[in-house]
C-alpha positions, 0 to 999 in steps of 0.5 A: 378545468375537467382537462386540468384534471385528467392531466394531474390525473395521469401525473400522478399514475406515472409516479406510481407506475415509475416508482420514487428513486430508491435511497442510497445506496440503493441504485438501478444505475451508476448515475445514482452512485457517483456524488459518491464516487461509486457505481451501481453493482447488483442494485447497490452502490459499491466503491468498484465493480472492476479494477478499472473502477479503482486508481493506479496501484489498486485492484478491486477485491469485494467490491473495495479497491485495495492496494496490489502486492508486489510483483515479486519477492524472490528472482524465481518468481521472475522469467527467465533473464530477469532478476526481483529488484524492489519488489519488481521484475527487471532484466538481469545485470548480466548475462555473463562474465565479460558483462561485468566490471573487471573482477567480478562474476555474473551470479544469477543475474548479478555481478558479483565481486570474487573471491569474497571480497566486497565493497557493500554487503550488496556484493555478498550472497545470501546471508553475508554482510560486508565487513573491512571489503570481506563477505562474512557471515551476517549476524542476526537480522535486524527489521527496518521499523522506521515509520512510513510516511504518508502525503498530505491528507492522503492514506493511499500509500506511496509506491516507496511506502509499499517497498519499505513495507515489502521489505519489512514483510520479508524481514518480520517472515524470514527473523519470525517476528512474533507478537503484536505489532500496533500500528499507530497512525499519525496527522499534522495540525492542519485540519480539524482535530476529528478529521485528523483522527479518522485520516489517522486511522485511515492510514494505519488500516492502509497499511495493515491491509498492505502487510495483510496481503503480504502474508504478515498474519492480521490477528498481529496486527493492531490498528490505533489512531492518534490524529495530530496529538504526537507529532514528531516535529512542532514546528509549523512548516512543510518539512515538520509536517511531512514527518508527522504524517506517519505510521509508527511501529511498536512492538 
C-alpha cells in the first residue's frame, strides 16, 4: 500500500513539474496546431510560418496565406526577349520580321499587321481598337464587370478568376474608376443557409484581398454576403450552380 502510494506520489509531481498542455491556440509544438490545419509559430497557432505552409498560388504574409499577384502587367516589367501575356512572362512572338505571317512586322515582341490594318483590335497599338480591318482610335474604355465565378464550396480563386481580375485591375487604374465598388458574394442552394452565407462572404473578401493587392485602394471596396438568397439560375443542376457561385460588382 505505502509503495502504492509513493507511486501516485510521483505521478502527481510529474504533472506539476510538466505543466497541463496549453489550450488553443496556444502551442509548444506544430502537432498541437494541426486538427486546425496550423503550425505552431512563436507559441501560437497560425495558418502559415512559410510560403511552403500555404497552397500553390498563395504566399504567406502575416502569418495568413493570401493570393500571390500577377507576375506582370506590363512587358517592362518582363526581360528582355519576353513579352506580359496574362498577367505572366512569356517568350516574345518574334524577334524579327522574317518570324511573322506575310505582311506583318515585329513590334516589341509581337507581330503586327502594317499599314494600320487589322483583323481584331489585337493587331492595333496601344489605344486603338479594330473597326472595318482598320486601327483607330479606340473610344472610351469600358471595364469587364462580369461576375467571377467560384468552385464548388471554394473561396480560393480560380487562376482564370485571378486574370479577370488583373484585367479589371488595369481597367478600373487606367479609366480612374471612382467610388465605391461592393462586392456581393454569392452560393448555391446545396448546404445549410448559414454556411452559404459565410462561404459567400468568404468569397467576396477573396476577392477584395486580390484587387488589394493589385493596387485598387481597399477603403473602395466593400464586402457583402448574400449566401444562396439571389441565385442567377433556379434550376437544380450543375450548370445553374456554377452560375450562382459568384461574385457581383456594382457600382
Amino acid at each position: 500500500m505505502r509503495q502504492i502510494s509513493m507511486v501516485a506520489g510521483l505521478a502527481l509531481a510529474m504533472v506539476f513539474m510538466t505543466g497541463c498542455p496549453k489550450p488553443y491556440p496556444n502551442c509548444e509544438s506544430d502537432e498541437q496546431c494541426q486538427e486546425k490545419g496550423e503550425v505552431c509559430v512563436q507559441g501560437t497557432c497560425q495558418e502559415c510560418a512559410t510560403d511552403q505552409n500555404c497552397k500553390e498560388g498563395f504566399t504567406c504574409q502575416a502569418n495568413k496565406c493570401v493570393p500571390k499577384g500577377p507576375e506582370c502587367t506590363t512587358d517592362t516589367q518582363c526581360g528582355d526577349g519576353s513579352i506580359c501575356e496574362a498577367g505572366k512572362c512569356a517568350p516574345a512572338q518574334c524577334k524579327g520580321d522574317d518570324q511573322c505571317p506575310s505582311g506583318s512586322k515585329c513590334e516589341s515582341g509581337r507581330c503586327q499587321a502594317p499599314q494600320n490594318t487589322c483583323s481584331t483590335s489585337a493587331d492595333c497599338g496601344e489605344g486603338q481598337e479594330c473597326k472595318g480591318g482598320q486601327c483607330v482610335t479606340a473610344g472610351p474604355k469600358e471595364c469587364n464587370w462580369e461576375p467571377v465565378g467560384f468552385g464548388f464550396n471554394e473561396a480560393t480563386l480560380t487562376s482564370e478568376s485571378q486574370s479577370r481580375l488583373s484585367e479589371l485591375a488595369d481597367c478600373i487604374k487606367s479609366t480612374k474608376v471612382t467610388g465605391k465598388i461592393t462586392l456581393e458574394g454569392h452560393a448555391d442552394e446545396r448546404g445549410t443557409e448559414e454556411y452559404n452565407l459565410q462561404l459567400s462572404n468568404r468569397r467576396a473578401v477573396s476577392v477584395k484581398r486580390y484587387l488589394s493587392d493589385l493596387g485598387i485602394p481597399a477603403r473602395s471596396l466593400e464586402t457583402v454576403g448574400y449566401g444562396e438568397t439571389r441565385p442567377l439560375n433556379q434550376a437544380s443542376d450543375e450548370g445553374a450552380w456554377s452560375q450562382n457561385r459568384r461574385v457581383e460588382f456594382r457600382r
